[in-house]
N, C-alpha and C positions, 0 to 999 in steps of 0.2 A: 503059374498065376502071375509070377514077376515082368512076366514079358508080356503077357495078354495084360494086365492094367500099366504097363508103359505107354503100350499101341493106342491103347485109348485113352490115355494123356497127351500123346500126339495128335491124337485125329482133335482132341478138345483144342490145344493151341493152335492148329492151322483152320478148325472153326471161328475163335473168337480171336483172331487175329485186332490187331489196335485196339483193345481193353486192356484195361488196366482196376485193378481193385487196392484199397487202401485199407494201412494196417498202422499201427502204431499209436503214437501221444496225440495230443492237444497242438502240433504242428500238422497234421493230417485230420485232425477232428473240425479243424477250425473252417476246411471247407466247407462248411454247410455253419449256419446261423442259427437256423432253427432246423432241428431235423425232421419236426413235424411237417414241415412244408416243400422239404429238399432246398431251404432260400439259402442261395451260393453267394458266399462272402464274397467280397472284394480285397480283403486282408489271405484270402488262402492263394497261398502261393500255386497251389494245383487247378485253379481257376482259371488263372492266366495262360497256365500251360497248357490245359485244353484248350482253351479259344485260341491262343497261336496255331495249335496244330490243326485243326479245325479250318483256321483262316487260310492253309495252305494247303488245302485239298485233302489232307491226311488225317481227318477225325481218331482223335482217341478218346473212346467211349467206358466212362465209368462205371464199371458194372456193381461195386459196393462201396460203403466206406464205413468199418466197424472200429478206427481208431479210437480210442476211448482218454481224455485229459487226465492227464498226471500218473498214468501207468507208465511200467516199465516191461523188460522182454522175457523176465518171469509169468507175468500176467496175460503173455500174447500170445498161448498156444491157440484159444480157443480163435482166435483172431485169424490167425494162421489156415486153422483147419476151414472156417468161411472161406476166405481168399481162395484156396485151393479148389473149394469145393466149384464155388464158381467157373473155374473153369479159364479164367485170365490169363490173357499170355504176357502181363506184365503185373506184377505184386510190388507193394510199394512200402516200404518201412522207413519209419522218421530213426533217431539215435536214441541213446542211453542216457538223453539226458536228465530225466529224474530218477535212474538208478545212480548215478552220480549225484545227484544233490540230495539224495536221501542213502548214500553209503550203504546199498546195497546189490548183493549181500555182503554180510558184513565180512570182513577183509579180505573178500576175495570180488571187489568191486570191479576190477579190469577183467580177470580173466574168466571169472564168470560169467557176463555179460559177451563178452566172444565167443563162447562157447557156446551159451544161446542161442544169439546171432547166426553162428556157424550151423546149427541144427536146423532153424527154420530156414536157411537159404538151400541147403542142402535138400529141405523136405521140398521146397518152391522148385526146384531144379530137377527131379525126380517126378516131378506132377508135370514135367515139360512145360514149365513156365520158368518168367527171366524173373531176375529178384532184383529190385530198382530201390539203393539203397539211397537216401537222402542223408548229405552227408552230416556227422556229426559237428554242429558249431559253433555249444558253448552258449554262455547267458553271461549277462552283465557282472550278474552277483558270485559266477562264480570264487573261490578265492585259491589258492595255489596247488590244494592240495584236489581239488577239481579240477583243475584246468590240468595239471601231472594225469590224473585218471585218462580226460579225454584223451590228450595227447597220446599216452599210453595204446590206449583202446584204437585209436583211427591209425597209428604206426602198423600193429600186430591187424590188425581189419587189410589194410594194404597188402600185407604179404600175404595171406589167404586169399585175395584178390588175385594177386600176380602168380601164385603157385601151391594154392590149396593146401592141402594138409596131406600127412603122411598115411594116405589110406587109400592111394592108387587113384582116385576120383580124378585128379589132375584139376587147372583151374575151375572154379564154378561160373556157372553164367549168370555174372552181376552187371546191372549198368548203375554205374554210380553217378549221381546231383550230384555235383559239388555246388552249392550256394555262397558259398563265404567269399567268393570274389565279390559277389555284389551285394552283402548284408556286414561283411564283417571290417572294420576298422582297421587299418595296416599298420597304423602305427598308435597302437595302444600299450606299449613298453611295458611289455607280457602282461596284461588283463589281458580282459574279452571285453569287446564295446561295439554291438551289434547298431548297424544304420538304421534307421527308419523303425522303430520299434515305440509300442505301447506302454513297455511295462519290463523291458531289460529282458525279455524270452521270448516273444509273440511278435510277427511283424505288424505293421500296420498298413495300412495300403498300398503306398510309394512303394514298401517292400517288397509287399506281397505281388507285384506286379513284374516289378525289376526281376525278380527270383523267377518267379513264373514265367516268363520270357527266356531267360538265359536256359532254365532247363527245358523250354520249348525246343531249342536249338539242337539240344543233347538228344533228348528221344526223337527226334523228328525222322533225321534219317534210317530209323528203324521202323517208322511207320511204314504201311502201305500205300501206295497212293489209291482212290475207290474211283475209278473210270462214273462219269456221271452222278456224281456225287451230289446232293439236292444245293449246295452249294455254287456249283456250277450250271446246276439245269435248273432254276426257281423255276417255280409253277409246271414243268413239266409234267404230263400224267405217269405214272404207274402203274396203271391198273394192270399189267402185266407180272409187278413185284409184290402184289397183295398189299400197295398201297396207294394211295391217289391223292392228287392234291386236292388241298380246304378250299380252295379262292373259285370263286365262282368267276372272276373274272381276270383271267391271268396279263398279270404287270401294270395289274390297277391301270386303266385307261383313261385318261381324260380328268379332269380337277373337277371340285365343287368345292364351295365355300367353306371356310372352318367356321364352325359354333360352338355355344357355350361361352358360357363367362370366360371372362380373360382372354377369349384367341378373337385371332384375325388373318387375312390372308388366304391362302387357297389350298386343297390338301388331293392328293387323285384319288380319281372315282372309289370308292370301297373303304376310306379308311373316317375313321368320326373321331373326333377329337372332343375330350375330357372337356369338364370345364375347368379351370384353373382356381385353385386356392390360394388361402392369404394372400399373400400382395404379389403375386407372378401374374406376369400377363406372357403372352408370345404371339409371335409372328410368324406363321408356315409357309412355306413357297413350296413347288413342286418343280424338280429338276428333274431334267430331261433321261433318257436310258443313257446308260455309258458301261463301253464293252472294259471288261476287265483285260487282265493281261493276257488270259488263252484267247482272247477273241469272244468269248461269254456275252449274251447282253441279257439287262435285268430289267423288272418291274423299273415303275420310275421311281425315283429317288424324294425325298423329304427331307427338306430344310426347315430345321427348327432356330428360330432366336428368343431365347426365351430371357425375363429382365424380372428383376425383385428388386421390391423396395422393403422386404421384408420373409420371413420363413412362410413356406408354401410350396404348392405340389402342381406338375401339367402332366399330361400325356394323351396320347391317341391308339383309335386300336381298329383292328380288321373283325369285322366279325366274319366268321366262319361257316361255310355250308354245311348245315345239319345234318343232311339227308346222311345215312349210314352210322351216323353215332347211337351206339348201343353200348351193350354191356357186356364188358371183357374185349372192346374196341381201344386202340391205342390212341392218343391225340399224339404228335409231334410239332413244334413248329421254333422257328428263330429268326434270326436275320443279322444283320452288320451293322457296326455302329464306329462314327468318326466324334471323339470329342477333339474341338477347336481348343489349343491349348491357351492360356491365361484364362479360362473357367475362374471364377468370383462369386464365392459364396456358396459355391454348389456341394449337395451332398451327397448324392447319387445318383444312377441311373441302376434302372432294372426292367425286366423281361417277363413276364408270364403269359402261361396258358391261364386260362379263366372258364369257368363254366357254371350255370343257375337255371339246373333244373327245381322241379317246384319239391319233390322231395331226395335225399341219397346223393346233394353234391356234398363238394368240401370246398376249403379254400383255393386259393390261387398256386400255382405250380410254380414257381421263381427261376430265376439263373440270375449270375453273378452281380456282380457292382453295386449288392445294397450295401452301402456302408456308410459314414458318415466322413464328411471334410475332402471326398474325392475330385472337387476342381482345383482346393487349395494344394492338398497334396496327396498326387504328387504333381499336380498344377501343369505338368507337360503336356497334357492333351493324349489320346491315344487315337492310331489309327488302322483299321481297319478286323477290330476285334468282333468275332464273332458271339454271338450268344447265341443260347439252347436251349429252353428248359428242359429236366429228364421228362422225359414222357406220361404225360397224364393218362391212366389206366383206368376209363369209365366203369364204376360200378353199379349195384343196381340202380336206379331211378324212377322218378314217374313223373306227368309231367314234362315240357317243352327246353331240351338241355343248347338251353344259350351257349355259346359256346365263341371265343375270344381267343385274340392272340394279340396281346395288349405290349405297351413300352408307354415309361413313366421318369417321372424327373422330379426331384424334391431340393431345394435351397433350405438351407439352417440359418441366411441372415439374408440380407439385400445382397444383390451382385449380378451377373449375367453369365450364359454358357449359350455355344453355338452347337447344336447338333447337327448331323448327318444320319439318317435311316436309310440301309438300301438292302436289296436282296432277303427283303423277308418270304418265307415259304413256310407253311403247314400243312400236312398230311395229316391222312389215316389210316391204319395198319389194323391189318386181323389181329395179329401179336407183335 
């Protein structure tokens, strides 16, 4: 029986190849904003890490995420056994940092905690999945006798890394985040004095970016690369892969004027732009195809200048070919996004799927950069970050199901931001 469910924890991880499931605290919970909506933070460090790997032809696709805030690895079996079930060739656990700051269990707060650790990675390793350990890096408020625990805990975590335990297993398959190069304070003359943070334990966007990127780097060359990846082939058909693309008219052709309050300017064929609220007005241009680095060329590109003299909201959206959206039908769709750096005043951008049939929708499907203060900081601009939303799963309906693939811009005071939109594509999937 041991060997026939190994076989088929094998065959699951060379299935679900570049997924990853998430497990742990309120440093993994914090992907998701609201999880009624799946709306992806811009403070979650694992945000960023998928849209790098993503942005590089190597998608890594979140299959769960049942981290739960202010638990510890007593509390994370049942955690564990999702993850597994799923099927993930990558499992992800944040640290013990609230079994540390709540002393438990009581006196045996290090090596208990390792021992747990050591069980679930062992269980993840045994289900033929990697166990992607995010490194432990401490909070502001720690005071000595926490910061002794961590210390403790990430020394003894190491040697089990490098030569397992004495039970013949040999090392286990860990890939370890280290984050503390770019969150943690080097010369804090023994504290902890974490960068870019909210609240001395949480990052905040600048963070969560910076973090998200550097472990982009770390998983990347484990990913796959996916030959044809909707990244490199927008608007291409499928209908050979059991999915086809939304756009009725592939690489949006030709401009028509932008409308609506606040815009001006020109946007190509297929996309309609918002009207703009409180004091945002914008300017839309249309830029030409340009071949990426494989040689790739795309839809045409959107230029946004968008300017506040005060808080308010823009955006524009593709709407979508209905034909085939039904029920237990997948929607997909995303595209690429340049923020121009010195952004003023801005406080986010965000991505959704959108749909309004007359009865049986729900809200809008999100992906990452809703957050608040994201031109000020981390004010550098980003380039060439993918978004995704997770896929909207049509359920019943009746009724005419509108159906959108929208991107939007919100300011918190007066200032300006310069966008770039390129490479968007939508599909539809049997499953």
């Amino acid at each position: 029986m041991q060997t026939r469910n190994a076989a088929f924890a094998l065959s699951l991880r060379k299935r679900f190849l570049n997924t990853i499931f998430y497990v742990g605290d309120s440093r993994n919970a914090m992907k998701y904003l609201d999880p009624l909506k799946y709306n992806k933070a811009a403070n979650g460090w694992a945000n960023w890490m998928e849209a790098y790997c993503r942005s590089q032809g190597r998608p890594l696709i979140c299959l769960g995420n049942v981290a739960v805030s202010g638990t510890y690895p007593s509390q994370w079996q049942a955690q564990v056994d999702a993850a597994i079930a799923s099927g993930a060739r990558f499992i992800c656990f944040t640290g013990i940092i609230n079994a540390i700051a709540q002393q438990t269990p009581v006196g045996n707060v290090v090596q208990g905690n390792l021992d747990l650790m050591k069980k679930y990675i062992k269980q993840v390793n045994d289900a033929g999945s990697t166990a992607v350990l995010w490194w432990e890096r401490g909070a502001n408020n720690f005071n000595s006798t926490h910061i002794a625990n961590m210390n403790d805990y990430n020394r003894l975590m190491v040697d089990f890394i490098q030569y397992g335990d004495d039970d013949g297993r040999g090392p286990p398959d860990v890939l370890v985040l280290d984050q503390t190069p770019f969150s943690n304070n080097t010369a804090s003359n023994g504290t902890i004095a974490l960068k870019n943070t909210y609240d001395g334990t949480h990052d905040d966007t600048a963070a969560g970016q910076i973090i998200g990127l550097g472990c982009g780097t770390i998983i990347l060359p484990h990913l796959r690369p996916i030959p044809g990846h909707r990244l490199g082939a927008v608007n291409q058909s499928k209908s050979g892969y059991g999915a086809r693309s939304m756009f009725s008219q592939a690489g949006f052709p030709g401009s028509v004027a932008a409308t609506g309050n606040g815009n001006s300017g020109n946007v190509p064929t297929g996309i309609i732009t918002k009207a703009c609220t409180g004091g945002v007005t914008v300017v839309y241009s249309v830029q030409p195809t340009q071949a990426d680095a494989n040689g790739n060329t795309f839809g045409q590109e959107i230029k946004i200048v968008a300017t506040a003299t005060a808080a308010g909201a823009f955006g524009c959206y593709a709407a979508l070919d209905r034909t085939g959206v039904k029920q237990g039908v997948v929607v997909r769709g995303g595209g690429e996004v340049d923020l121009a750096p010195g952004a003023t005043g801005f406080a986010s951008v965000l991505a959704d799927l959108e749909w309004f049939p007359s009865t049986g929708g729900y809200g809008p499907v999100y992906d990452m950069l809703a957050a608040s203060n994201l031109g000020n900081d981390p004010g550098r601009g980003f380039t060439g970050i993918v978004y995704e939303p997770d896929g909207m799963v049509i359920p019943a309906f009746t009724g005419t199901p509108f159906t959108n693939l929208a991107f939007g811009g919100n300011f918190n005071g007066a200032g300006q931001a310069t966008i770039i939109l390129r490479k968007w594509w939508a599909e539809i999937a049997s499953r």
